[in-house]
N, C-alpha and C positions, 0 to 999 in steps of 0.2 A: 445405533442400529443393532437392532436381534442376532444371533446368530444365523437364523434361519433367514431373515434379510437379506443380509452379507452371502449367504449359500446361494440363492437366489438373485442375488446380484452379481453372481458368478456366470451361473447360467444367463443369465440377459445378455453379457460381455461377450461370452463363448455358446453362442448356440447350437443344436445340434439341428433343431428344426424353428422355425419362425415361421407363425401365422400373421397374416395383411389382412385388414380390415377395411374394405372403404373401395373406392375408384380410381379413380385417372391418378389421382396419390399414390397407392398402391403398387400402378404400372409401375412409376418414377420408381420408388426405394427396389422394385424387384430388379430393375434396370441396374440399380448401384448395387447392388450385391452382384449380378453378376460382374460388373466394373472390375472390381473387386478381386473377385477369384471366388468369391463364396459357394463352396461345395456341399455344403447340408440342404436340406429340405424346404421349399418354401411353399406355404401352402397360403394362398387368397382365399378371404370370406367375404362374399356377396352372393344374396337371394337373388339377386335380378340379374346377373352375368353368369355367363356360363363358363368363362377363362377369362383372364388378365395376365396380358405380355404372353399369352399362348401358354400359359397353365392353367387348367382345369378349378374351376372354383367349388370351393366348400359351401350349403346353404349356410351354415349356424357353427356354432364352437362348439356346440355337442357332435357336431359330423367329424369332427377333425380325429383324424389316425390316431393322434397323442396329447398327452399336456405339452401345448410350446413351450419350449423352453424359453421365445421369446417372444412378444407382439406389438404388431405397430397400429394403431389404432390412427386414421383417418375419417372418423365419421363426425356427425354431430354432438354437441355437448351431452344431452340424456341416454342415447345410444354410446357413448363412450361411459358413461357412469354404469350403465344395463352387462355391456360386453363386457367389463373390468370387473363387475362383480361372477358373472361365468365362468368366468376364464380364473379367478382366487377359487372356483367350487371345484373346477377341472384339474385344477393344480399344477396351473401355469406356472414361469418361475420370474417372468417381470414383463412388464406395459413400458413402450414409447409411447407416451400420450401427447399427440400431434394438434390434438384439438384445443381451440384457444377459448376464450369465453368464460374464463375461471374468476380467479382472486384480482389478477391485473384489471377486470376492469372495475374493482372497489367490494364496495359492502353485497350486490347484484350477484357476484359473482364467486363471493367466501362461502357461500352454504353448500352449492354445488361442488365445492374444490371440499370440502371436509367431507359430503359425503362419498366423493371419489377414493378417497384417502382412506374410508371408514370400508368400503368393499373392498379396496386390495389385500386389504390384511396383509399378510405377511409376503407378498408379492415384491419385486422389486418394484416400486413405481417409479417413470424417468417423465419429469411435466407436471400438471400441463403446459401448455404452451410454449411447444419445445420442438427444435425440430430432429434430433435424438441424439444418436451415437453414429462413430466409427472405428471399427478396431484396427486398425492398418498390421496389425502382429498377426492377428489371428482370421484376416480376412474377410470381414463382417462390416456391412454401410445400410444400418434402417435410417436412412437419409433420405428426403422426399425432394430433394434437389441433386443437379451434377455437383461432381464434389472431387477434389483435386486432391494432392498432398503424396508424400514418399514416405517410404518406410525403409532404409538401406541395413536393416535388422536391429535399432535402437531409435530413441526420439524422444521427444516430449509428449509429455500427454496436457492438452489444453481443456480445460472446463469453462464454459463461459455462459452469462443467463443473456447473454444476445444471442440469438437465432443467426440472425444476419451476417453479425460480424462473425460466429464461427463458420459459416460458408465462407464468408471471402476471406479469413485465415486459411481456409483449405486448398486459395486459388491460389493464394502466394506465389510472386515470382520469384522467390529468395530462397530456396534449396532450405527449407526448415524440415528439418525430421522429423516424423510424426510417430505417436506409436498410435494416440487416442486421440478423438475428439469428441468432446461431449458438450450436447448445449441442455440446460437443467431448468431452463425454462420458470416457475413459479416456485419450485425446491417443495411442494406439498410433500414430499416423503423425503425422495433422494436429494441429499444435498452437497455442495460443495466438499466438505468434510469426509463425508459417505468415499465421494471415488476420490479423495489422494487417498485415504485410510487402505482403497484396496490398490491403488498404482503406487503406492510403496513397494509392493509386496512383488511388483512385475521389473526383472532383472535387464529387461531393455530401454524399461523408461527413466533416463537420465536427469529429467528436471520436468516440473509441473506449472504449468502457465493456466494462470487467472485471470479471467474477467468479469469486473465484481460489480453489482451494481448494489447488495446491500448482505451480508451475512445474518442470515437466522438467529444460526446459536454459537455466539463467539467464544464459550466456553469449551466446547467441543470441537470447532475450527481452530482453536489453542491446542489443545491435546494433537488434533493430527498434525500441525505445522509443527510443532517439539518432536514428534516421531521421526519425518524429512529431515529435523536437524542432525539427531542421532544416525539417521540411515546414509546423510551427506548427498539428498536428494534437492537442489535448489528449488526454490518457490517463487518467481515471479508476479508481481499481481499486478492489473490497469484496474483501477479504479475510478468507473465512470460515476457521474453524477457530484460532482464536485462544484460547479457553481450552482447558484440559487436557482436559476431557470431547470438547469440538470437535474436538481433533486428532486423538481415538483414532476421533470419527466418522468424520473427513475420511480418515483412511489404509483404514479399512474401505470407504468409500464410491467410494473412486478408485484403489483401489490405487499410490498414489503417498506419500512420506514430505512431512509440512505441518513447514516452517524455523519458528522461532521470530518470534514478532512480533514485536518490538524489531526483529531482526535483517531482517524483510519492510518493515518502515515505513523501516526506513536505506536500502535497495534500491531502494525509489521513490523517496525524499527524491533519492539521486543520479542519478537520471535524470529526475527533473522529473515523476513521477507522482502525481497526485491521488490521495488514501487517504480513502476515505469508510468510515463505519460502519454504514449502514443501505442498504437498499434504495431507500427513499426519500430520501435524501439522494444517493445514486444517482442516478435518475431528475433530480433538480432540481436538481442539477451540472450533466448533461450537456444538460438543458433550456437553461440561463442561456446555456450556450457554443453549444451548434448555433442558438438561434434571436440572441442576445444579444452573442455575441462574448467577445473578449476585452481585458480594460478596461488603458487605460495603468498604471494607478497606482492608491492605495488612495485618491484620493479619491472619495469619495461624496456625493450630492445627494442630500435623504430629504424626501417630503413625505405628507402627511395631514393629513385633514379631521376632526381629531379632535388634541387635547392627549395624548389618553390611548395612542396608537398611535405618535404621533413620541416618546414616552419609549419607548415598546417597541421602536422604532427603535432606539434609542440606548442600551437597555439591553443588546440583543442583539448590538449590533455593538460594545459594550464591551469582553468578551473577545477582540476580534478585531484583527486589524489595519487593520481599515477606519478612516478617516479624514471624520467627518463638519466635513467645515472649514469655518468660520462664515463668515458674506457678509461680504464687503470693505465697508470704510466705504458706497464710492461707491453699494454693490450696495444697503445698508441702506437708503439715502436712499433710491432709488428703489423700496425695495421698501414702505416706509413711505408713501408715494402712492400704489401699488396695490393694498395691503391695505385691509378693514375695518378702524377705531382698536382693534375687539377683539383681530386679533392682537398677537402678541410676532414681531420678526423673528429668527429662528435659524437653525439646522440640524440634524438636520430641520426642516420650517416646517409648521405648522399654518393652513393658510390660514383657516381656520373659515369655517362654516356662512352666513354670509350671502351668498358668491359659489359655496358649493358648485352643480354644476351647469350652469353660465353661462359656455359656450366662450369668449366673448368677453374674461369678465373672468380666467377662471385661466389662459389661453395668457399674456398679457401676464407673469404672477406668476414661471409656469415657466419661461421664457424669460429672465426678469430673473436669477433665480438661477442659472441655466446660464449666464451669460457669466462667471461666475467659472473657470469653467475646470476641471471637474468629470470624473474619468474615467468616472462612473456614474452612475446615478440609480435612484431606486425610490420610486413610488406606491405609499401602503398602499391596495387597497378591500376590501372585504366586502358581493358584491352579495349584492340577496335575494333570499330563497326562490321557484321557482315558483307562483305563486299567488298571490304577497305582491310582486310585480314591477312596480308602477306609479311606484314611480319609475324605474326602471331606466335608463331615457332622461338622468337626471340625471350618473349614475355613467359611463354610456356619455360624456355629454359632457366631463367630467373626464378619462377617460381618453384620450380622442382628441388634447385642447390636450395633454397630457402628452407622448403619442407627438408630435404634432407638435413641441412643446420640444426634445425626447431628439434627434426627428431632423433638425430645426434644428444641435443641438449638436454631431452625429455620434457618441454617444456612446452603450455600450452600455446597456440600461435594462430594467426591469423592472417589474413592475404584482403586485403582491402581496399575499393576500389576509392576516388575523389567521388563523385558520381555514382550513386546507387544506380542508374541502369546501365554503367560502364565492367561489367562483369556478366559476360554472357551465360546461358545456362551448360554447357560443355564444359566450360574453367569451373565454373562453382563446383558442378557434377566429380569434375577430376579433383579439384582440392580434397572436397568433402571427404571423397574417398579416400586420401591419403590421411585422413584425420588434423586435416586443419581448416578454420570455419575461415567459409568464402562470406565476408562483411563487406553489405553495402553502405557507403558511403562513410568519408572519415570522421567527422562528427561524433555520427549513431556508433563507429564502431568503439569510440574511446570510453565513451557512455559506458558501453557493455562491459568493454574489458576490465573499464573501475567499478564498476557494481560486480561481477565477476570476484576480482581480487577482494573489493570491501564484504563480500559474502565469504569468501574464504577465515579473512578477519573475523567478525563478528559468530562464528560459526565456533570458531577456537572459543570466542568470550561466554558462549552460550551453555559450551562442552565445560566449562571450569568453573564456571560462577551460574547456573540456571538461575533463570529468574524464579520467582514466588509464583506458585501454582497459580494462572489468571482466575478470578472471579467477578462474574457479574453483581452489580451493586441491586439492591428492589428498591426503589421510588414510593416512600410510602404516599398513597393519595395522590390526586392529580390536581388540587388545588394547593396555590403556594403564598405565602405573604409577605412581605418585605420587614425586618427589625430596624427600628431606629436605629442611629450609631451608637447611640449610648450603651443600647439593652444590647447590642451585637458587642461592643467591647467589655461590656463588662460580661457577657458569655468568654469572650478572650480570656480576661484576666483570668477568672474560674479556672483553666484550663490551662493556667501557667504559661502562658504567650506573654510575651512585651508589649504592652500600651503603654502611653505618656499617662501622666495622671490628669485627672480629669475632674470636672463638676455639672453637672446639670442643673440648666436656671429655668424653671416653673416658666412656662408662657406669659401668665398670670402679670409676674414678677418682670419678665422682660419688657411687658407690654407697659406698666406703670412704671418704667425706670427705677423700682426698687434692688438692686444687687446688694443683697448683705457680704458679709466678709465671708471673699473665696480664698483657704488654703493654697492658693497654689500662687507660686514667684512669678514676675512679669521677667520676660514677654510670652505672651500666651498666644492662643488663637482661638477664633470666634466661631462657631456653625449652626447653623438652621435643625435641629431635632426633627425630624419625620421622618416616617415608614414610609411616605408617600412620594419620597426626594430621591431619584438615585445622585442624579451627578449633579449636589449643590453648587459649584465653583460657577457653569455656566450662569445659571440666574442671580448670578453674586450674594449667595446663601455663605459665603465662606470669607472671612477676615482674619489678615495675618499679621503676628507683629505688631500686635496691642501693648503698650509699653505700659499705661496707665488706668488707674480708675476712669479718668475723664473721659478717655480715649476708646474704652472696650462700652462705656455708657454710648459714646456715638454710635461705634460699630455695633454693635446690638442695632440701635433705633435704623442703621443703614441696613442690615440685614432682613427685618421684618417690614422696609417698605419694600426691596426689592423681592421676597419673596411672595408680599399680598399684589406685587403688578405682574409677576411671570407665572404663580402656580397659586391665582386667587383659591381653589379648590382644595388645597393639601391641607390635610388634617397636622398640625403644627403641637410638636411635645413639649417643642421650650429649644432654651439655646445650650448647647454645649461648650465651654469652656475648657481648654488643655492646653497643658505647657506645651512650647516650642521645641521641636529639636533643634539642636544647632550640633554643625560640625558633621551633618552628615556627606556621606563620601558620593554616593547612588540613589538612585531611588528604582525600586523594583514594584511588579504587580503579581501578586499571587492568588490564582483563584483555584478553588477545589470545586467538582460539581460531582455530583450522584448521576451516574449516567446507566439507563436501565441496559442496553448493551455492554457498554466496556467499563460498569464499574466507576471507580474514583479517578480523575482526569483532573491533573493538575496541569496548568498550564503558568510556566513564569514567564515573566516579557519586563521590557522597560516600562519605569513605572511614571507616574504622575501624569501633566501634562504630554509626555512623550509618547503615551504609552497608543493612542490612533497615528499619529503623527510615524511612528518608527514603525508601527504593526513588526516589530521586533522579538517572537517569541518562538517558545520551545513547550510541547509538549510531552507528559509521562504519563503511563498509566502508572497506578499505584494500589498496592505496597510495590516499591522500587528501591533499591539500595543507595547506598551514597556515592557508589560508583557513579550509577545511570543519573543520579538527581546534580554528583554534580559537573558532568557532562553535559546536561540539560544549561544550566547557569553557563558556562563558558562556552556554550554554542550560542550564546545573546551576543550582538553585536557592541553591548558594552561593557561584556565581560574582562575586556584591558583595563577598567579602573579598578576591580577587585587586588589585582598588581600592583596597582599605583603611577596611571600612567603620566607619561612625561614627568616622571621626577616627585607625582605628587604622592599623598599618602596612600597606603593600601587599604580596602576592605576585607572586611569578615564575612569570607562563605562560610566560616564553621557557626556563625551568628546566624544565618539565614538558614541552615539548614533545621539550625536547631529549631525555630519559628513555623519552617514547613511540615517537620517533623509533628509537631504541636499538632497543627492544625489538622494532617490525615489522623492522629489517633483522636482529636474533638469529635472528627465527621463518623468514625468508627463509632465515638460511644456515643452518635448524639442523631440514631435512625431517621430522625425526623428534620436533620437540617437538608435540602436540598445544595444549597450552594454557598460556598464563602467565598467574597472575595475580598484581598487588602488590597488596598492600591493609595498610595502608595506605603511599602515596606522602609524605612529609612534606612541604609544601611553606615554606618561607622568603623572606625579603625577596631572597634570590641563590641557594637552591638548591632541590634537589628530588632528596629520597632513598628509594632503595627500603628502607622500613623490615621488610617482610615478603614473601616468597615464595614460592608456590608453582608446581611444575612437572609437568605432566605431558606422560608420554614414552612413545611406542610400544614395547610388551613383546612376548617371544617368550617370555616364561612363560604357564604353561597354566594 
């Protein structure tokens, strides 16, 4: 983004004046600004009305007093192209462009969105197909619906390319602090990147919520999410369009191509990005962090007035990384004098019902367990119902010695209901205030608190070891071809990687049962040679544990009639022939691909027949260190036999790394492969061999 951009997309944020463009739309957003508080100037453009909402309308944007500093544009597709170009002549300082009709609905509607793009010039443009901004700081809503949301003088700032769901983010019944909301619609200029780059720089917005349906330019979405790291501004992201049906939504709905997940969750994972799944796990992520902070470590304080709530603690923070660490001898003793003899001392603790209520007596309880040195804390309650509200006074007093505990301790905390609508808006309202996040429901709140703490972590990793500056990979050509395995492994070998040794037998030759004398020791194994074959084994192209001459003549003659009954059509190189490994300990799959957005994307997983069966894998972007790569390997669910488990022998990660290592500098010097994969990698007590592979490479066939 320009300079003059970014200046102008100040002024769009903070306006002094805003021209409305269009009808009954128009009403709406003048309506939300007043909502609002909004004190500057609103001026309506419409030739055929004389006022809207009982202001005086403008004929044309040459009538208008001033250059708006901001404009909402409600009209039709060409009259939003006409008025966008006036308004860059008048020297406007940025466009909500409300109108839809652009790139989202495909190739129809890319020519119109470029020339939109090409009038604003140096304008801020926000769309199309957007339904705009809210500044809750600065008291500004060009929002063409009602729109909800608080601002208790800090918040999150959310950007989202759903319309929709940032309306009903704004309805939230969950006390989320807002400072922004932005919906960015088709990102033809302003994009993702664009507003956290300037809500960095805003000292109320405590953490930045995503809703992603596909990133532009992930090279520059890298540079602003490393900025958040350094300023200690969390980044939450929902990343929709994740299954198959979702993606063919998401490209129709944005006109933009949605990456693979695996391959979006590695992309955050290296930059320190939160990855939530739901909307509401959304919201009470970015609740725990703007009102609650961010916690040293995974230890955790868990209390409840109830047995059956601190197991639900403890159940739900099982999965997790959280750490509910038991009280110190010293802590026991003394907490064994301020309980009732009905509790148990733990953690969670169960103060039970006799002191429930009674500030005098649960501050002393709270406070006893927070000197153990706790990075978190969390109160379960479930107030009641309106109507049903005479104790209330009870729960209120409970939560208050809590807050006062947590903030004794200075440590971030939480008050949390079982039941997400068991926490009315008064208690949220009251916690919040006190600075401690009022969390619905125990589940979602555990979620937070250990994404929360695992951002804390990862934050420190990012601060001492930075990753390699991201770069996107170029895809030479968009036709691809497959390399037999032979001409793929002997591109390996070139390239210093471990293959078995090997021979290729002329078709010719297979076909007449002529084998002259092959170099290589029995037992070997048998494969079908084609470009045209991904996964021989299925059509029994593949024989193993050929001990003999006689023996590797059948399997041959069995090879080529099974593979002239299952792939009559495959253009056929001949058979390949290679030693056996024996002794190996694993088998792993490593594929590297050229990915026009994120670059070189390694993915390892279980290898061989395992490798659909266990769908067992971990993705990296790369270049990545050996830190991250071999993190990657020991987050595989059969990463206990690199150990040697149950007593048996250990593998070599420094043999596999070395083989991975290989293969990202091959694809570096080697433009034109698109994708390698081995599958399987054989791994041993001292090596690691690529026992299968395949290659594919940029074609100039048609």
């Amino acid at each position: 983004m320009t300079a003059q951009r970014q200046k102008n997309l100040r002024r769009l944020l903070r306006p002094r004046h805003v021209a409305l463009v269009g009808g009954d739309d128009v009403a709406t957003v003048i309506n939300e600004c007043r909502r609002i508080g909004y004190s500057g100037a609103l001026w309506p453009v419409n030739p055929n009305r004389k006022d809207i909402a009982g202001i005086p309308c403008f004929a044309d944007i040459e009538a208008l007093p001033d250059a708006p500093d901001a404009s909402f544009l409600a009209v039709p597709k060409q009259a939003a192209i006409d008025i966008t170009a006036r308004l860059a002549r008048r020297g406007a300082g940025g466009v909500v462009c409300y109108t839809a009709g652009f790139s989202e609905l495909g190739s129809t509607g890319q020519e119109a969105e470029a020339e939109l793009v090409n009038v604003a010039g140096e304008m801020a443009l926000l769309g199309p197909n957007c339904y705009g901004l809210i500044n809750y700081h600065d008291q500004i809503a060009l929002w063409p619906f009602a729109h909800g949301g608080a601002h208790p003088g800090f918040g999150a700032a959310i950007i989202t390319q759903s319309g929709m769901l940032s309306s009903d983010l704004t309805m939230s019944q969950r006390h989320l602090p807002l400072s922004y909301m932005v919906s960015v619609g088709n990102q033809a200029s302003l994009r993702l990147e664009d507003f956290i780059d300037i809500f960095l720089e805003e000292s109320h917005v405590r953490a930045i919520g995503l809703h992603i349906e596909a990133i532009r330019d992930t090279e520059k979405f890298a540079v602003a999410a490393m900025r958040a790291i350094e300023k200690n501004i969390p980044i939450v992201a929902l990343k929709t369009g994740v299954s198959e049906i979702g993606a063919r939504l998401t490209t129709s709905h944005t006109g933009s191509l949605s990456g693979t997940d695996a391959t979006y969750s590695a992309f955050f994972k290296r930059l320190g990005i939160c990855r939530v799944a739901t909307p509401s796990e959304l919201v009470e992520l970015l609740k725990f962090l703007t009102i609650a902070g961010v916690p040293t470590g995974p230890k955790i304080a868990g209390f409840t007035c109830s047995g059956g709530g601190a197991t639900m603690l403890a159940d739900s923070a099982a999965p997790l990384e959280l750490d509910f660490v038991q009280p110190s001898s010293h802590t026991a003793t003394a907490l064994t004098q301020l309980l009732p003899h009905t509790a148990t001392v733990t953690n969670p603790l169960d103060y039970t019902t006799p002191i429930w209520g009674d500030y005098e007596r649960t501050l002393p309880v709270f406070k006893c367990l927070l000197k153990d040195e706790y990075d978190s804390a969390v109160l379960v309650q479930d107030y009641p119902a309106a109507g049903l509200d005479e104790s209330k006074p009870h729960y209120r007093a409970d939560s208050d010695s809590f807050i006062k505990a947590c903030r004794i301790a200075n440590i971030p905390a939480a008050i949390c209901s079982t039941l997400p609508e068991n926490l009315d808006a008064e208690t949220r309202s009251h916690v919040l205030q006190a600075g401690v996040a009022p969390m619905q429901g125990i589940e979602t709140c555990m979620e937070a608190m250990n994404a929360a703490a695992n951002y804390g972590k990862r934050r420190a990793v990012l601060l001492a070891n930075p990753p390699h500056p991201f770069r996107r990979a170029e895809v030479m050509g968009s036709r691809f071809r497959q390399l037999d395995e032979a001409t793929a492994k002997s591109i390996l070998a070139k390239a210093s990687l471990h293959v078995p040794p090997f021979h290729q037998l002329p078709m010719a030759k297979a076909i007449s049962k002529k084998i002259d004398y092959i170099d290589l020791a029995y037992p070997v194994a048998a494969k079908i040679c084609s470009s045209d074959i991904c996964h021989k084994t299925e059509i029994g192209g593949v024989q193993l544990n050929i001990s003999s001459k006689s023996e590797l003549t059948t399997a041959i003659a069995s090879i080529i009639n099974n593979v002239e009954h299952h792939a009559p059509d495959a253009r056929l190189d001949g058979i390949l022939i290679e030693s056996m490994i024996n002794n190996a300990i694993l088998e792993l799959m490593a594929s590297l691909r050229r990915d026009p957005q994120f670059g070189l994307v390694l993915t390892i997983a279980s290898g061989g027949v395992m490798t659909e069966i266990l769908q067992d894998a971990s993705t990296v972007l790369v270049p990545a260190d050996d830190i991250s790569l071999l993190a990657a390997l020991d987050s595989l669910r059969i990463a206990p036999l690199f150990d040697g488990f149950r007593g048996g022998q250990a593998a070599s990660r420094t043999a596999v790394l070395d083989q991975i290592k290989g293969l990202v500098s091959l694809m570096k010097a080697a433009p034109d492969i698109k994708e390698i994969e081995i599958n399987p990698i054989m791994v041993g007590k001292d090596y690691a061999c690529c026992a299968d592979a395949l290659i594919n490479i940029s074609s100039t066939e048609a």
